[in-house]
Each structure stands twice: as structure tokens, then as C-alpha cells.
C-alpha positions in Angstrom: -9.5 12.4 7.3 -9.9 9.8 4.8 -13.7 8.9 5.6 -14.5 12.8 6.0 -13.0 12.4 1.9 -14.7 9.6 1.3 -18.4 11.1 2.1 -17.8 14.9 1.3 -16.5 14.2 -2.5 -18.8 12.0 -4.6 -18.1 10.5 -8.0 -20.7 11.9 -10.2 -20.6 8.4 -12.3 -20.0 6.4 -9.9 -17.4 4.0 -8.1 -18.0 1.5 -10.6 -17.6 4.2 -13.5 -14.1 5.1 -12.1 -13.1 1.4 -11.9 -13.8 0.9 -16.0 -11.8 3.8 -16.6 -8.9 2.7 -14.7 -9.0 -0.4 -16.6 -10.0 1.0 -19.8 -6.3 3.0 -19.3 -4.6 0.1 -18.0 -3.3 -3.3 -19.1 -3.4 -4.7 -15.7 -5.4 -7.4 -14.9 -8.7 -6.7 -13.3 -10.4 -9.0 -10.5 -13.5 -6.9 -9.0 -14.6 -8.7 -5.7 -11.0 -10.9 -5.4 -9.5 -10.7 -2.3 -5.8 -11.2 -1.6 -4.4 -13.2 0.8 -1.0 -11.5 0.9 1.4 -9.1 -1.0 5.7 -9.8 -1.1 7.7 -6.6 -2.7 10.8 -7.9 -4.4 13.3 -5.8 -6.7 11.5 -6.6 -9.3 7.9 -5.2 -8.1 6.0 -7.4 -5.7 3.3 -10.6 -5.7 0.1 -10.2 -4.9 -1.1 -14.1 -4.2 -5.0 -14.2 -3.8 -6.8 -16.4 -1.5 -7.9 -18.6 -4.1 -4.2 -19.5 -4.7 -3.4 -18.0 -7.8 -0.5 -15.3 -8.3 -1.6 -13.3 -11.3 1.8 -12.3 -13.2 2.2 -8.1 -12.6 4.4 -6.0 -14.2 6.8 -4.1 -12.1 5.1 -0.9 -11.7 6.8 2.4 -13.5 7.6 5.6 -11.5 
């Protein structure tokens, strides 16, 4: 279902375009291309450690 999605709807700016405006509305930190290694859910929110090593500090997500 998700790849019928993925190639019936198109962005009409792009993939990219939709990335700037997430980040444009956003005060997350953005790493195009990073890849993470693994992801631990806590109380507080969870860790996303990335295969370089680094655990970026991420605020507990609202909702």
C-alpha cells in the first residue's frame, strides 16, 4: 500500500522541498544522509544514537 502511495502521489516541489519545510517549522536538529544505529524510548522521549557515535540531545516529542 505504502509503495502504491509512494508512486501514485508526487510532491510537486519535491522531496527535498518538503524536507526544508519541515525544518523551516521545526527546531529539531536536521542530519540529511545520517544514518542511525539505534533508537531507546524512555519516559522522557527516546535516543536516537547514530552510527557515528554521537546522540544528538532531542526534546521529548509533544502530543
Amino acid at each position: 500500500m505504502m509503495d502504491e502511495a509512494a508512486s501514485t502521489y508526487k510532491l510537486k516541489e519535491g522531496t527535498g522541498y518538503l524536507a526544508r519545510c519541515m525544518r523551516a517549522d521545526s527546531s529539531a536538529e536536521f542530519r540529511l544522509g545520517a544514518r542511525v544505529a539505534r533508537l531507546v524510548q524512555n519516559d522522557d522521549g527516546a535516543l536516537v544514537h547514530m552510527s557515528d557515535g554521537t546522540v544528538p540531545r532531542v526534546a521529548p516529542a509533544e502530543g
